[in-house]
Structure formats: structure tokens, C-alpha cells
Steps between C-alpha positions, in 0.01 A plus 500: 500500500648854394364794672442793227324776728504498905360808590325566891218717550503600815178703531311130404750289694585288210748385233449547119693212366525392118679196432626217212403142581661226246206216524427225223081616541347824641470490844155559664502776778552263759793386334619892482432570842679231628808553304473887588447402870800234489707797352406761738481307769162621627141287560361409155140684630675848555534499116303603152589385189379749244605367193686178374588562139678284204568547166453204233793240458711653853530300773515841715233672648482850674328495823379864647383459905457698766647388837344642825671523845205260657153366390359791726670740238365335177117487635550912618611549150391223218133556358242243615342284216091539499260259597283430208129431597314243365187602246185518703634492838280703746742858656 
């Protein structure tokens, strides 16, 4: 794994990290997060993959994550997803 960009936000508490990964398939996120967690050396649910992106007939792919200082930090920060309710269901 080569780091490209490392930066830190401080006023988020977080690290902006894009990174090469030489891997024979794509990895899924999990796969990213664990190999971003294993390289930081921080828990593998402080983190956000963003992106995990490839280009045809490479065996690299550019990973872009976010790594927070705790899981605390990424719920303060990281958007939510919505609840979708189901068709004819009573408020």
C-alpha cells in the first residue's frame, strides 16, 4: 500500500488519506477498510471509505477514506443514511 495524500483536519478530528492498493480483484469496502485500518493502525469502525476506484486491465486501485480519531468522532460528523418507509404504512 502507497500512501499518495495524508492530510489531518483538525477542526473534524480526522485524516484524509488517498492510497494505491495492488490486488488481483477490486476490493469491497470492507476489504478497504481493513487494509486502511491495518495501515494506520486504528479500529476498522473509526473509518469511511469514500471511494475505491480501478481502471480496466490494472491490478491497482486508488482507495480515498477518511480516518476519524474514535467512532464517537465519525457519528458527530458522518451523515446518517434515511430510513425508507414502507408504502402504506400508517405515520
Amino acid at each position: 500500500m502507497n500512501t499518495i495524500k495524508d492530510n489531518k483536519n483538525t477542526l473534524l478530528k480526522r485524516r484524509e488519506i488517498k492510497a494505491i492498493v495492488q490486488a488481483p480483484s477490486n476490493p469491497s469496502f470492507e476489504k478497504a477498510s481493513e487494509l486502511i485500518a491495518h495501515h494506520t493502525k486504528s479500529s476498522s469502525e473509526a473509518i469511511v471509505i469514500n471511494n475505491v476506484r480501478g481502471k480496466f486491465g490494472r491490478d491497482t486501485f486508488l482507495i480515498d477514506a477518511f480516518v476519524y480519531g474514535s467512532k464517537e468522532d465519525k457519528e458527530k460528523v458522518e451523515q446518517k443514511p434515511r430510513v425508507k418507509k414502507a408504502p402504506g404504512a400508517a405515520a
